[in-house]
C-alpha positions in Angstrom: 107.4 46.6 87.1 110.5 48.1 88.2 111.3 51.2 88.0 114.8 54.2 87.8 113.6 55.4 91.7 114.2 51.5 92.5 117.6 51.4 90.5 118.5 54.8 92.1 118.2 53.5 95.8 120.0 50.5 95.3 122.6 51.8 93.5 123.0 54.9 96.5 122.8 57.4 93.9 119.9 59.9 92.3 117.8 58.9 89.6 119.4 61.6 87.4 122.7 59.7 87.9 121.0 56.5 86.7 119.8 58.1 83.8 123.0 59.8 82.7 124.4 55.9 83.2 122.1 54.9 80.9 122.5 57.8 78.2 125.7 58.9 78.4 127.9 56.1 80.4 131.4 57.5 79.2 130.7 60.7 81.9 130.1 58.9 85.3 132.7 56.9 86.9 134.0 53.0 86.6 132.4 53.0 90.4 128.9 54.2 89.5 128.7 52.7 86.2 129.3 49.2 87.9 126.8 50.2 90.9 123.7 50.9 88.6 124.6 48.2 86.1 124.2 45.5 89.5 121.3 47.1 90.6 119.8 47.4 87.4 120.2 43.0 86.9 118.9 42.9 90.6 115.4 44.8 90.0 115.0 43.7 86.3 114.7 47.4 85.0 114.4 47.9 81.5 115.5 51.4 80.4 112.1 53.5 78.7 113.0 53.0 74.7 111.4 56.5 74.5 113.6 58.1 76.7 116.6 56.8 75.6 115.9 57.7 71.9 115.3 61.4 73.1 118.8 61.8 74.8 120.2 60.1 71.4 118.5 62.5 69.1 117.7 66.0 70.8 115.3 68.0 69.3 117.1 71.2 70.7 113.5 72.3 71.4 112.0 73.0 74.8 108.6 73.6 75.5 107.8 76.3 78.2 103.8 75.6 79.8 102.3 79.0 80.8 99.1 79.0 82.6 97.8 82.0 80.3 99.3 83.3 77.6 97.8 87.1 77.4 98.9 87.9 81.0 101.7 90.2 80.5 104.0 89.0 83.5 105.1 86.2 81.8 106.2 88.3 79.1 109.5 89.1 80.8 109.9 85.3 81.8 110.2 84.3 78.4 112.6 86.8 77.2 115.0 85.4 79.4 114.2 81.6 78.7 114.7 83.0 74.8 117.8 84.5 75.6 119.2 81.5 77.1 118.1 78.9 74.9 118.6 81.3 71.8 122.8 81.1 73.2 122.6 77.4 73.9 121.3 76.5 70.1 118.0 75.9 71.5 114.2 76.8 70.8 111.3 77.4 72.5 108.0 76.0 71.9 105.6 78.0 74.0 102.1 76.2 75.3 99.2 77.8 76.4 98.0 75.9 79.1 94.7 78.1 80.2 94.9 76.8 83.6 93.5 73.5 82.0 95.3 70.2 83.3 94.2 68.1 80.7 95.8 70.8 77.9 99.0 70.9 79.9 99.0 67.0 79.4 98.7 67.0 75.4 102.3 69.6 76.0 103.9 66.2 77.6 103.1 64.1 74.6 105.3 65.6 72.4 108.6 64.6 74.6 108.5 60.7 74.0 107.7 61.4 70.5 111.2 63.2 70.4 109.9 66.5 69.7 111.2 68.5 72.6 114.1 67.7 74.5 112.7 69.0 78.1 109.9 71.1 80.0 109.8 74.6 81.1 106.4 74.7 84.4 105.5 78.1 84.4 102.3 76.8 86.1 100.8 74.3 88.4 98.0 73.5 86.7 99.4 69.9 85.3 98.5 66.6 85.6 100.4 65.1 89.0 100.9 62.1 87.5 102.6 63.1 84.6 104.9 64.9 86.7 106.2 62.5 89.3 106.6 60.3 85.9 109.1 62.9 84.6 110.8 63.0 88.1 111.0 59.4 89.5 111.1 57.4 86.0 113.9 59.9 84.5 111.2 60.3 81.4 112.7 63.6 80.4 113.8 66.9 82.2 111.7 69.7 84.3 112.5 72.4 85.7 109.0 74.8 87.4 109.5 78.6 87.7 107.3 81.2 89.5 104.8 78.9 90.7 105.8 75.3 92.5 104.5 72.0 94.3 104.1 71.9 97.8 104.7 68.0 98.2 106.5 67.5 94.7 110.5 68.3 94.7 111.5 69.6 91.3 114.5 72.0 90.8 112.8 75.6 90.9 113.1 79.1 90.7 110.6 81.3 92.2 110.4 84.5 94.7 109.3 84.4 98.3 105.5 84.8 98.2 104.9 85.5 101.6 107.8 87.5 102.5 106.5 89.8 99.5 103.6 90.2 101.0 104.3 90.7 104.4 106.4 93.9 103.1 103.8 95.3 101.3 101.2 95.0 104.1 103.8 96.2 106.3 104.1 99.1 104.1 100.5 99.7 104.1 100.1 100.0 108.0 103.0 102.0 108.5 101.2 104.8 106.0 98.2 104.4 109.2 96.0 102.4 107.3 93.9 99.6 109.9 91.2 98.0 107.3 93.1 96.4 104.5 91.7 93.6 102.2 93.5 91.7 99.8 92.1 90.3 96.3 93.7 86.9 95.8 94.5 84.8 93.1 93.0 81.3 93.1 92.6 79.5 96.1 94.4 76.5 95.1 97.1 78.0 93.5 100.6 77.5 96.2 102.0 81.1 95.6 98.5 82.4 96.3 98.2 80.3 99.9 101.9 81.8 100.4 100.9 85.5 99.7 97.4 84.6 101.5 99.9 83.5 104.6 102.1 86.8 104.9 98.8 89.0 104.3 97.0 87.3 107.5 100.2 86.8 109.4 101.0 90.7 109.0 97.7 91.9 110.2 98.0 89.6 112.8 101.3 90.6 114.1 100.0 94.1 114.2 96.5 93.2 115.8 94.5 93.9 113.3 93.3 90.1 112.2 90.2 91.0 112.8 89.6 93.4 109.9 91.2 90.6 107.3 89.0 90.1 104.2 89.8 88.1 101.4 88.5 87.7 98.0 89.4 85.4 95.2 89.9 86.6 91.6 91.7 85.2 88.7 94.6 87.0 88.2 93.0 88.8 85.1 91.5 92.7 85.0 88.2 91.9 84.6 88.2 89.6 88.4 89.7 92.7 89.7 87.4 95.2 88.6 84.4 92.7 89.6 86.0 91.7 93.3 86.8 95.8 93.7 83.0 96.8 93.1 82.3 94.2 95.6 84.5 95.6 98.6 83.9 99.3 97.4 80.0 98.8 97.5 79.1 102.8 99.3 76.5 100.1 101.3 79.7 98.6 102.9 82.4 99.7 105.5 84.8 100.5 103.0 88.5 99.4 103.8 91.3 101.9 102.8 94.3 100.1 101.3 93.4 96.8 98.6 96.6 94.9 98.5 96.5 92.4 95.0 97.8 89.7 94.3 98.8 91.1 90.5 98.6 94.1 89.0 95.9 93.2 86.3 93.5 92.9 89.1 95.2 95.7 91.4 94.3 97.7 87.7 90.8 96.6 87.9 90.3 97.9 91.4 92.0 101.0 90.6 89.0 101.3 87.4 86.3 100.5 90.1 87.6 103.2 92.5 86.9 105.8 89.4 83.6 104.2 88.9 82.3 104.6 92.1 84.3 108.4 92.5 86.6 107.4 94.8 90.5 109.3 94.3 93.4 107.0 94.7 95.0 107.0 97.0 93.3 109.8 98.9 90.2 107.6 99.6 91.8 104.7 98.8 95.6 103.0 98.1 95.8 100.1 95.7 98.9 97.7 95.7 99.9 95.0 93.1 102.1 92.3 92.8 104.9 91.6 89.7 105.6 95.1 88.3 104.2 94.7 84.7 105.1 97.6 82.5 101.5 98.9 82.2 101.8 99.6 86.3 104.3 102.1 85.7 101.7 104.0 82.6 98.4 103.5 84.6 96.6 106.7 86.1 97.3 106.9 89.0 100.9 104.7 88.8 100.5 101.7 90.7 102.7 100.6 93.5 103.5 97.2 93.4 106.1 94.2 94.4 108.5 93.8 91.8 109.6 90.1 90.2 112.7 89.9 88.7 111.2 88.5 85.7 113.7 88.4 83.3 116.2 86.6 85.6 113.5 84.0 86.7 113.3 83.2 83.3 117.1 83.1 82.7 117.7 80.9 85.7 115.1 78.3 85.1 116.6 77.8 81.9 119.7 77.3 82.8 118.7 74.9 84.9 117.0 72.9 82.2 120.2 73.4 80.4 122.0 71.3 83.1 118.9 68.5 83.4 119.6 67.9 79.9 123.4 67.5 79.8 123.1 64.9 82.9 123.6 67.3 85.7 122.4 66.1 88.8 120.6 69.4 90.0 118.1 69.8 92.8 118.4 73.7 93.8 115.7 75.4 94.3 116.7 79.5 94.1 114.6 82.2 95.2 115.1 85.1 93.9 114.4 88.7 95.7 111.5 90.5 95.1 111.2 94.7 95.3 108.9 97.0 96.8 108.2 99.8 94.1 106.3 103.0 95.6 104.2 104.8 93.2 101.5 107.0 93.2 98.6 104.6 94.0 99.3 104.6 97.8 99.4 107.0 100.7 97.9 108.0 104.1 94.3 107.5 104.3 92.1 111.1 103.9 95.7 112.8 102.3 96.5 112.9 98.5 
């Protein structure tokens, strides 16, 4: 069976182009119009029913996928997807994936059926296949933000993982300290390879590989608490400075340290990653990198915007992330 990716490259054009032909042929040129109506006769292709129904009758709904919905950094993120779409005369249905492909996959169902007119990826977790359908077959629009594919080339807006976390280890070693850990998010997760990346590339640059250690939670408290008792142990070689990959778990250390009687950051400094608000109200306040949530979500939805109107878009923006210095860190042995 043919398919749009065929029509695209005979037609010399992107598969978006083909599919604004298709939808909307009064806003591409004479040239193009006559280049994907050729190459459409030449492969056979026959234009998805579905799909063509959806850019006829838009829902003016979009459905935004979050891996889990009672994390509070994705809190900020939809704000700014509502503010956008709330000024475009569009709403937001919001999925809870729970890190669960085959969930994410029910989300997609309701886009042939007309019920959404595109897809907000706050996550990774989703089927592969139902993704390169959306991109190469022109099925309906996607745009990922915060997390993102290695080998899968969807318009995205994201930070830079690894240069975030090669500033806050740097940070750490310039305040002296040599034995620094790291709690990570899950293994498989792309952002969590990238901060994984700066963390050992830092320590190496500094010749201190050799005290790396690395241990995987979830993103949530309750892994943070669990993975902090475990480096913290009074049996073990304690190391000063935990940098996390969020602040729920860099919160969960920080509960551990009290547990076991250790002051922060005297005995021990605690960073985080996204800047939640509860970081700023914590005891002690936690230092942390800060995403610009608000405009991540603003900027992904724009993009969507465009996807839907026929824009050809393939930008991928990354956004600048901020070191916020707060109580939780400082020399090691000095309060």
């Amino acid at each position: 069976m043919s398919t749009i990716k065929e029509v695209a490259r005979i037609a010399g054009c992107s598969t978006a182009t083909v599919s604004r032909t298709l939808a909307t042929p009064d806003k591409v040129s004479e040239a193009t119009r006559g280049r994907v109506t050729r190459a459409i006769a030449q492969v056979g292709y026959t234009p998805n029913g579905a799909a063509r129904s959806l850019r006829r009758r838009e829902s003016r709904t979009i459905v935004a996928l979050l891996p889990d919905i009672s994390n509070p950094f994705f809190s900020e993120i939809i704000n700014g997807i509502e503010d956008v779409a709330h000024q475009a005369g569009y709403r937001v249905l919001i999925g809870d994936c729970e890190r669960d492909p085959a969930r994410a996959g029910a989300y997609f169902d309701l886009l042939p059926a007309n019920q959404a007119d595109g897809v907000l990826l706050l996550t990774a977790d989703v089927p592969r296949a139902l993704v390169e359908s959306a991109q190469h077959q022109g099925r309906f629009p996607l745009v990922m933000a915060c997390e993102f594919f290695n080998d899968i080339d969807l318009p995205t807006v994201a930070v830079d993982n690894y240069r975030a976390a090669c500033q806050a280890i740097d940070y750490l070693i310039s305040l002296d300290h040599r034995r620094i850990a790291t709690i990570s998010g899950p293994a498989a997760n792309p952002i969590c390879r990238e901060r994984e990346r700066g963390y050992l590339d830092t320590l190496t640059a500094h010749g201190l590989a050799e005290h790396a250690l690395t241990l995987c939670g979830d993103f949530g408290v309750h892994s943070g608490y669990v993975q902090g008792l475990s480096l913290l142990a009074p049996s073990k070689r304690r190391p000063t400075a935990i940098f996390c990959h969020s602040d729920e778990m860099a919160i969960g250390v920080l509960k551990a340290a009290r547990q076991l009687d250790l002051d922060v950051p005297k005995d021990l400094s605690v960073v985080g990653f996204d800047d939640i608000r509860l970081s700023e109200y914590c005891d002690p306040e936690l230092t942390t990198i800060s995403q610009p949530r608000s405009r991540i979500g603003q900027q992904a939805m724009r993009l969507l915007l465009g996807l839907i109107r026929g824009e050809t878009i393939t930008a991928q923006q990354i956004l600048a992330t901020q070191l916020i210095v707060r109580q939780s860190t400082g020399k090691p042995g000095q309060g």
